[in-house]
Backbone as numpy.savetxt, mean C-alpha at the origin, in Angstrom:
# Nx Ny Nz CAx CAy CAz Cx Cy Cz
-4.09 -17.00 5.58 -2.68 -16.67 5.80 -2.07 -17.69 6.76
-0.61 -18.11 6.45 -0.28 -19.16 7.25 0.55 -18.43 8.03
0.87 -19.30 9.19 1.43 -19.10 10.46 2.99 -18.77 9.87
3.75 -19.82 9.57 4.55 -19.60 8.41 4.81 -18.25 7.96
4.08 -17.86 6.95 4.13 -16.71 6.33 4.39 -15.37 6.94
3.75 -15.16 7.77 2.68 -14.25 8.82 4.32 -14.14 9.81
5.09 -15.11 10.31 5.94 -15.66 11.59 7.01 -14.39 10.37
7.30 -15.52 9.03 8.14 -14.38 8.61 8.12 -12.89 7.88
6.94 -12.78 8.01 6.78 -11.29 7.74 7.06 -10.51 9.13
6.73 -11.12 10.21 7.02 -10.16 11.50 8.22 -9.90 11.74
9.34 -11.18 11.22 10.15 -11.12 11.54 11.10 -10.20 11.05
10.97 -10.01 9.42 11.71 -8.76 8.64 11.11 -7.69 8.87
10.04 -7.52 9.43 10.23 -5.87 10.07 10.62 -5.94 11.39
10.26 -6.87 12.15 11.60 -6.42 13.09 12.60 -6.18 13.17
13.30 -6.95 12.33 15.08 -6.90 11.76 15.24 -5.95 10.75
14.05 -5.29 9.73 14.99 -4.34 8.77 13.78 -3.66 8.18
13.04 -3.70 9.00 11.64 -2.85 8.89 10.71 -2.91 7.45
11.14 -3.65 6.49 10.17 -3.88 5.25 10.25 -5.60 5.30
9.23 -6.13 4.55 9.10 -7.17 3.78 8.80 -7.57 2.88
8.68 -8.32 1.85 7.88 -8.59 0.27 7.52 -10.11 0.50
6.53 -10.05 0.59 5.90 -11.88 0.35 5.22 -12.15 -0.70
5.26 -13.69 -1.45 4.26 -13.48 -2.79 3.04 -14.38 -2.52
3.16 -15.12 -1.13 2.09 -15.98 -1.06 1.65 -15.48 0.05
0.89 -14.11 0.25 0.05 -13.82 1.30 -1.47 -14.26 1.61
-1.71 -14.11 0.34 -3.06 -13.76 -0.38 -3.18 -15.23 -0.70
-4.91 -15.72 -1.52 -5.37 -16.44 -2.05 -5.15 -16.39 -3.42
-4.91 -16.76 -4.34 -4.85 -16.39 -5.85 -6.31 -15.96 -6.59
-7.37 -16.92 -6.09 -9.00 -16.32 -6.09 -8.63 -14.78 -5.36
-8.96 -14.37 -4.85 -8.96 -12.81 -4.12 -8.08 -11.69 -4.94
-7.12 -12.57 -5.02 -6.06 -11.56 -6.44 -7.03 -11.27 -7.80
-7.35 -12.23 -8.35 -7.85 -12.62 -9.12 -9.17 -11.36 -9.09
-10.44 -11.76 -8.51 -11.16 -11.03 -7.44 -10.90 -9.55 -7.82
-10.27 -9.46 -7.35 -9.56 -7.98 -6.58 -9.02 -7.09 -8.28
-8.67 -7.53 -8.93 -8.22 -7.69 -10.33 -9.49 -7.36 -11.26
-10.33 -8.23 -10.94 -11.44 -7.89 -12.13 -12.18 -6.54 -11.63
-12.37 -6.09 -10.45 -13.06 -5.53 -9.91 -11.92 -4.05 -10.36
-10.98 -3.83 -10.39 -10.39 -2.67 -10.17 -10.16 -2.43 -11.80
-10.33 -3.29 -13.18 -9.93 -3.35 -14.60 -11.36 -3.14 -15.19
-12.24 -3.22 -14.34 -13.48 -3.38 -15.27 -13.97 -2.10 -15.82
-14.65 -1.99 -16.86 -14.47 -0.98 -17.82 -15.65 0.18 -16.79
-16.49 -0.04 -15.60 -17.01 0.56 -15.07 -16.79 0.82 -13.86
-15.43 0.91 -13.57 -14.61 0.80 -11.77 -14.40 3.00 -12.54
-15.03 3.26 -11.62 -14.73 4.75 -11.09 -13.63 5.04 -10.55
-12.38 5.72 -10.96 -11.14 6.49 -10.31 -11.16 7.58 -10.46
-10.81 8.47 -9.75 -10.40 10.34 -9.65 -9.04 10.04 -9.29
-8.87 11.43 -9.82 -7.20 11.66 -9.40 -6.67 11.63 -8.40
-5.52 10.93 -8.04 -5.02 11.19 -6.67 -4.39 12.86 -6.06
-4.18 12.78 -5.29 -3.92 13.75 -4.38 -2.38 13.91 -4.21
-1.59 14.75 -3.68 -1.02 14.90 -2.32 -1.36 15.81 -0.93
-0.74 15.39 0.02 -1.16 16.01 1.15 -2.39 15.32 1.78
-2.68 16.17 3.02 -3.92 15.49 3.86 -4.59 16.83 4.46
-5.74 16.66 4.50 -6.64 17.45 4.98 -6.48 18.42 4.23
-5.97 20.25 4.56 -6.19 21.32 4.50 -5.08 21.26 3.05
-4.18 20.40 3.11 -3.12 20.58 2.63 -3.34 20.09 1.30
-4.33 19.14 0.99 -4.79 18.14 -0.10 -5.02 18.90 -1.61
-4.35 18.38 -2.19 -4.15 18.82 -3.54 -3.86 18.13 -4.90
-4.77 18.79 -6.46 -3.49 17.72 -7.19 -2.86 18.16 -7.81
-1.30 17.34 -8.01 -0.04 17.58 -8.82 0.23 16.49 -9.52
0.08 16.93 -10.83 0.48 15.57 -11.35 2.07 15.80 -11.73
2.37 16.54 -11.92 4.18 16.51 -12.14 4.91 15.71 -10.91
3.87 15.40 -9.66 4.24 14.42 -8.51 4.01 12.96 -8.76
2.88 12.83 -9.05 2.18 11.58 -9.05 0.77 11.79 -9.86
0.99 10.94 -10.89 -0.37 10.59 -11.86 -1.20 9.37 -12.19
-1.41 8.92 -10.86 -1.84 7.67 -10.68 -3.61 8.03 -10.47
-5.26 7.17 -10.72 -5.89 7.76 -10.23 -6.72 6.41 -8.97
-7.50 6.43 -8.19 -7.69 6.01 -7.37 -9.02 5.64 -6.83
-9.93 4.90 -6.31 -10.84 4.39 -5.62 -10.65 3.84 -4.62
-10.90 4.39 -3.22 -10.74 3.79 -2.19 -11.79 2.50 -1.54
-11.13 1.41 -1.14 -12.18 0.63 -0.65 -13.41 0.53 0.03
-14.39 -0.23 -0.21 -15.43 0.50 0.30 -16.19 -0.90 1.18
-16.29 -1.14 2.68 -15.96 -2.33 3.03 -17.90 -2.96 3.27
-18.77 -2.10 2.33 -19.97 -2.70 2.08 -19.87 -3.21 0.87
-19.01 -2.88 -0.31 -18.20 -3.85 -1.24 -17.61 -5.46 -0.96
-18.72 -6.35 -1.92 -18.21 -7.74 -0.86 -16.73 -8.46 -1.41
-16.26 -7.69 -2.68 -14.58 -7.88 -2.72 -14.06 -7.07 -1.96
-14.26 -6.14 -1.95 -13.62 -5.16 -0.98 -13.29 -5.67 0.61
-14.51 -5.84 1.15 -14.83 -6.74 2.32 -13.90 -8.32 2.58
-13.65 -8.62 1.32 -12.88 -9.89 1.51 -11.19 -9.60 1.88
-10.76 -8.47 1.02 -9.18 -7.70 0.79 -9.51 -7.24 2.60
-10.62 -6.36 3.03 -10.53 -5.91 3.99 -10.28 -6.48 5.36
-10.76 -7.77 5.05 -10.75 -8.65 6.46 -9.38 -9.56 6.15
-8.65 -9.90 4.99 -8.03 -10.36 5.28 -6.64 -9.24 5.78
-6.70 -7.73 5.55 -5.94 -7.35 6.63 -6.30 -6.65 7.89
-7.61 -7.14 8.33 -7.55 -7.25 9.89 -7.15 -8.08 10.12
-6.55 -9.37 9.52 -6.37 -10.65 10.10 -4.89 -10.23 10.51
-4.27 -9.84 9.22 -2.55 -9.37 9.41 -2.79 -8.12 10.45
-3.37 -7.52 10.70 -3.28 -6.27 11.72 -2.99 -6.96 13.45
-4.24 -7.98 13.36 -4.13 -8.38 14.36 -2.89 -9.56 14.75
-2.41 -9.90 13.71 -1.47 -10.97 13.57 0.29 -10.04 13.74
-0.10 -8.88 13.50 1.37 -8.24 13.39 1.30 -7.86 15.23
0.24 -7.47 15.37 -0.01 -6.64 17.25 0.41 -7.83 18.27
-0.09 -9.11 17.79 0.38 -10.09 18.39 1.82 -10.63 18.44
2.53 -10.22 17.64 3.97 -10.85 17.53 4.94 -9.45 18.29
4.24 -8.34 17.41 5.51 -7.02 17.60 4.82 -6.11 18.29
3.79 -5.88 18.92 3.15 -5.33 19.93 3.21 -3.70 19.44
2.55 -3.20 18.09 2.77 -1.96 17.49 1.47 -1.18 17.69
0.16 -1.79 17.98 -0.76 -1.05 18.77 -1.54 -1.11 17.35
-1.48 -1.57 15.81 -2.26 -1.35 15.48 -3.69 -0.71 15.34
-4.46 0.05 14.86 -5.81 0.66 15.58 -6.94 -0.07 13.92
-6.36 0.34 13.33 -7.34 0.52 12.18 -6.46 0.87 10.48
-7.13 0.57 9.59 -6.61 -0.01 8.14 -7.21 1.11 7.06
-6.57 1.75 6.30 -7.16 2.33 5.40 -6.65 2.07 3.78
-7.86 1.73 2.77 -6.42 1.36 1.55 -7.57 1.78 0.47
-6.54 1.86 -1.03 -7.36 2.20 -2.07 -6.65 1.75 -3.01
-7.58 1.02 -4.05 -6.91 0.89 -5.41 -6.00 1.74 -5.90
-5.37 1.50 -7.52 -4.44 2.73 -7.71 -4.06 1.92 -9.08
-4.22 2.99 -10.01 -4.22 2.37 -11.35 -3.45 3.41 -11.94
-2.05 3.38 -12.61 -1.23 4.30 -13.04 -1.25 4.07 -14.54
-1.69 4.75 -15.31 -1.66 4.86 -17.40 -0.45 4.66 -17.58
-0.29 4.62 -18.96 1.37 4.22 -19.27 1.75 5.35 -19.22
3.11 5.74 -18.69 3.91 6.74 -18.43 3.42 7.10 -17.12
2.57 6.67 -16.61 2.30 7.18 -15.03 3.36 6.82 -14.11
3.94 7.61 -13.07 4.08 7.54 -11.88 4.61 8.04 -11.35
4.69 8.10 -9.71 5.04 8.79 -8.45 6.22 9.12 -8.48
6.41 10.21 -7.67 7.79 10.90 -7.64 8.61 10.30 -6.32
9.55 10.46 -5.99 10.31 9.91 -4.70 9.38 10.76 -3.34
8.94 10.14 -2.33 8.13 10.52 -1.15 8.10 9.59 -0.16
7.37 10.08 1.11 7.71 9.43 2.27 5.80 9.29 2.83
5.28 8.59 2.97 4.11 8.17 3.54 3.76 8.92 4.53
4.88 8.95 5.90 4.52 10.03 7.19 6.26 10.15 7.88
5.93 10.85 8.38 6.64 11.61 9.05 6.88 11.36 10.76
7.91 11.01 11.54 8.07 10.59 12.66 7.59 11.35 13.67
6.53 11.67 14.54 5.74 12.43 15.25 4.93 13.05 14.46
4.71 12.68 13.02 3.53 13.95 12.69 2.84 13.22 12.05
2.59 11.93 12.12 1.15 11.17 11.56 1.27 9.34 12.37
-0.13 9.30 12.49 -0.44 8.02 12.52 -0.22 6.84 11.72
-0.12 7.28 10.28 0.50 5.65 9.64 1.89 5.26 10.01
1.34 4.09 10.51 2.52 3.42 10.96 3.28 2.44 10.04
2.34 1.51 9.43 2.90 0.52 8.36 2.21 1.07 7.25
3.04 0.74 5.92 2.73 0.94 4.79 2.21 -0.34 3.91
1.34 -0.61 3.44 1.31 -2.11 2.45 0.89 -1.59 0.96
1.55 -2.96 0.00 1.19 -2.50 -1.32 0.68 -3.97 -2.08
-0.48 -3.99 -2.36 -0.37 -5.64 -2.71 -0.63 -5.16 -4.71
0.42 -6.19 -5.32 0.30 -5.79 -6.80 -0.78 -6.88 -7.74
-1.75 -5.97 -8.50 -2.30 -6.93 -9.03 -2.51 -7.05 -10.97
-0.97 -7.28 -11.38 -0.93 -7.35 -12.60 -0.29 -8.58 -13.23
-1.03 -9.05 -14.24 -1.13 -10.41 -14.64 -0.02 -10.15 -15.94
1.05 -11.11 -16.08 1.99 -10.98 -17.16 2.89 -9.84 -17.33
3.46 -9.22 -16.41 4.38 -8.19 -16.28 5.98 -8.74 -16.33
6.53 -7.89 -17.07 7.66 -8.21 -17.62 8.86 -7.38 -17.14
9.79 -7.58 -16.60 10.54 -6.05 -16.24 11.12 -4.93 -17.38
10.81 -5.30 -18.33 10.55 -4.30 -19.71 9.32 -3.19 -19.57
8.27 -3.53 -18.42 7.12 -2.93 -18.85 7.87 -1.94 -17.71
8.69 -1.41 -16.93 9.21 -0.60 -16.17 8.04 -0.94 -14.88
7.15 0.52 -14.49 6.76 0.53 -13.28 6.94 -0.02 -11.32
8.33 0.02 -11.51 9.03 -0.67 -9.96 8.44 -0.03 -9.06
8.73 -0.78 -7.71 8.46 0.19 -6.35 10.29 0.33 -6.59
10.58 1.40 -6.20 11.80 1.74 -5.81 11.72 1.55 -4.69
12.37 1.67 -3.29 12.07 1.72 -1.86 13.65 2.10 -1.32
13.75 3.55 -0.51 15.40 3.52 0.07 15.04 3.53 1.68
16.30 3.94 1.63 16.58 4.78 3.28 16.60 6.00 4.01
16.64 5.81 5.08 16.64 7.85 5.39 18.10 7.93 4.64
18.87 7.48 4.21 19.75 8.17 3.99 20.00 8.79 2.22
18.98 7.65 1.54 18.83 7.80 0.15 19.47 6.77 -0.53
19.83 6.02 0.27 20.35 4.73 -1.07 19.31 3.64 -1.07
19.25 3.06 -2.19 17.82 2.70 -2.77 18.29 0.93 -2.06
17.43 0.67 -1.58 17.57 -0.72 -0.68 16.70 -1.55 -1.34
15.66 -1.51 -2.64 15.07 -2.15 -2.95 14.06 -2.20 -4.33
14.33 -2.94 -4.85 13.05 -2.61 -6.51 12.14 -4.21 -6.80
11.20 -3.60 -6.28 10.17 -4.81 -6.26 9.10 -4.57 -8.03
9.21 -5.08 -8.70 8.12 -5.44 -9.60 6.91 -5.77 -9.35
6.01 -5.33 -10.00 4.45 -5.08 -9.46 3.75 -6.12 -10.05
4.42 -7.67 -9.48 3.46 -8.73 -10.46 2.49 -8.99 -9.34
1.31 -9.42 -9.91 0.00 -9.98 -9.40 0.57 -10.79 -8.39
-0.28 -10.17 -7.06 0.05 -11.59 -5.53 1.55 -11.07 -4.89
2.29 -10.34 -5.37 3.24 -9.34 -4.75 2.54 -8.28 -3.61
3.22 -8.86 -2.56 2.59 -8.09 -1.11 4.03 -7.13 -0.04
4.08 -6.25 -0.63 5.06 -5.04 0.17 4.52 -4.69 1.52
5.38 -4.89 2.46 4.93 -3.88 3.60 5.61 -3.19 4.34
5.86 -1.98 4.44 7.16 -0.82 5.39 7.16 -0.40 6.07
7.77 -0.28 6.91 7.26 1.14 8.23 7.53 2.47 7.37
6.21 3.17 7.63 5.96 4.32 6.78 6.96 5.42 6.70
6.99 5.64 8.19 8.07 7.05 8.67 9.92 6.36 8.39
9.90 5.32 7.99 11.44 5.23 7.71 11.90 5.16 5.90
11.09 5.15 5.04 11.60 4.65 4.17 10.67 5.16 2.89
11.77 6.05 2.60 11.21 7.57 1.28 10.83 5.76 -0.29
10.11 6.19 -0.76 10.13 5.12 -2.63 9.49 5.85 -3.36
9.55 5.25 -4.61 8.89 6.10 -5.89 8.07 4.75 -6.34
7.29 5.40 -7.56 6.78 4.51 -8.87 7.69 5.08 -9.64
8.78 4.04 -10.54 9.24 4.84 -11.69 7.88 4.10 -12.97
8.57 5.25 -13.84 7.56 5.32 -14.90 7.19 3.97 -15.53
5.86 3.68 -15.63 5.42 2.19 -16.31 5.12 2.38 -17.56
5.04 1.29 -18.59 5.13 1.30 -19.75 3.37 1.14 -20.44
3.13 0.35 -19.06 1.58 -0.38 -19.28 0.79 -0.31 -18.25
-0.64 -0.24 -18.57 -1.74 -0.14 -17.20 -0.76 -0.88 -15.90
-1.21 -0.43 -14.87 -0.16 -0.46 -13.32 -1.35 -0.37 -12.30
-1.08 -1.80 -11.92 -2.77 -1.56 -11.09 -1.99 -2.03 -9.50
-2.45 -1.25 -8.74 -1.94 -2.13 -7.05 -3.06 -1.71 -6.52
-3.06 -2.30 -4.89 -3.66 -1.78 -3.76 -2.54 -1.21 -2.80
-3.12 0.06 -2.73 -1.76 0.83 -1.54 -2.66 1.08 -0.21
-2.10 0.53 1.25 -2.78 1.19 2.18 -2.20 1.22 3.49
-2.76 1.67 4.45 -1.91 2.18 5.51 -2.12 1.15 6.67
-1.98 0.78 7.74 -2.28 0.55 9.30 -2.00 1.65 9.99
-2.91 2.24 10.49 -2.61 3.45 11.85 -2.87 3.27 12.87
-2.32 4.25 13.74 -2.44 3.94 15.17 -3.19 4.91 15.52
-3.96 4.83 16.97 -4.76 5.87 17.09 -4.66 6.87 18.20
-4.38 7.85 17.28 -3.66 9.14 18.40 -4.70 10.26 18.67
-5.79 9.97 18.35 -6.67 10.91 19.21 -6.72 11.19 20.50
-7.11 12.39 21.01 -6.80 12.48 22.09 -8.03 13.82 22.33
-8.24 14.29 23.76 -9.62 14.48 24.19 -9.48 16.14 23.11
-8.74 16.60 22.66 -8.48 18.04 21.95 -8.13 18.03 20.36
-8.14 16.48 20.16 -7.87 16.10 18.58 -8.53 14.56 18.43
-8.83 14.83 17.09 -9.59 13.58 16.73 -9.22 12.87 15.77
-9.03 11.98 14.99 -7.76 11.40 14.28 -8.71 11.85 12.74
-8.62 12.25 11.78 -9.61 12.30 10.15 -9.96 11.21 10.30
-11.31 10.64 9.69 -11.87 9.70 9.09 -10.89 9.40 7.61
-11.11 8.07 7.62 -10.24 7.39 6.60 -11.13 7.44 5.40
């Protein structure tokens, strides 16, 4: 990741709290990252909503299914370190306390996707930043599947297309988005940066 890059990604979340970059990444690692999540023996279960007690599935919400990274996985391990690099690269510029990274594939069927939602909630969770890196080769804006992305207030501030090497990142608690519906396999990596709010009477979930 270049200095460059990295300088202006800090800079649009300081000024307007999201960014989209397309040259974060290596094109090998996309690539990488791609075969590993398409291959006819990559394991997904259904996603969820909610956390902990609350965890459930709805697919009339979201019908996407999922494998979370696994960082004794040595692609995995490669995606993984290169965002400790940005973790530590964002703590250094905007001083957000970063703690720790959690992320998982996410592969949506045709007609799959997410309903309008918000990542966390302002005092009631630790994700702080949101990231989405897209890894689909030859996508057309015919094939549908957008990030939508708004505001607290609901007007839609943004529609990013999910082409391969497309790197989203948001502050979680400000900014509700959807998947609208895709036409064709919809593959990303979605994952969080949190901060760590444990404390001697609470302990933060394991990721």
């Amino acid at each position: 990741m270049s200095d460059l890059v990295l300088n202006h990604l800090a800079e649009q979340l300081y000024l307007q709290g999201y960014c989209v970059v397309n040259d974060l990444l290596p094109l090998t690692l996309i690539e990488s990252l791609t075969r590993r999540i398409t291959h006819p023996d990559a394991i997904l279960e259904p996603a969820g909503i909610g956390r902990l007690d609350d965890h459930h599935i709805n697919q009339t919400i979201r019908t996407d299914t999922i494998h979370w990274l696994d960082p004794k996985h040595t692609i995995d391990a490669l995606y993984l370190s290169a965002m400790e690099a940005l973790r530590l690269a964002i703590n250094k510029r905007l001083f957000l306390g970063l703690f720790d990274y959690e992320s998982h594939f996410a592969h949506y069927p045709p007609n799959g996707f997410y309903k309008k939602h918000q990542d966390a909630f302002t005092g009631q969770s630790n994700r702080i930043l949101t990231t989405v890196l897209y890894l689909n080769n030859q996508w057309s804006e015919n094939d549908g599947g957008e990030l939508i992305i708004y505001n607290l207030s609901g007007d839609q501030i943004m529609c990013v297309e999910p082409k391969a090497g497309c790197f989203v990142i948001f502050l979680s608690d400000e900014f509700p988005h959807e998947v609208i519906k895709t036409k064709k396999d919809r593959y990303s990596i979605a994952g969080w940066f949190r901060i760590n709010s444990s404390t001697e009477h609470k302990v933060d979930p394991p990721l």
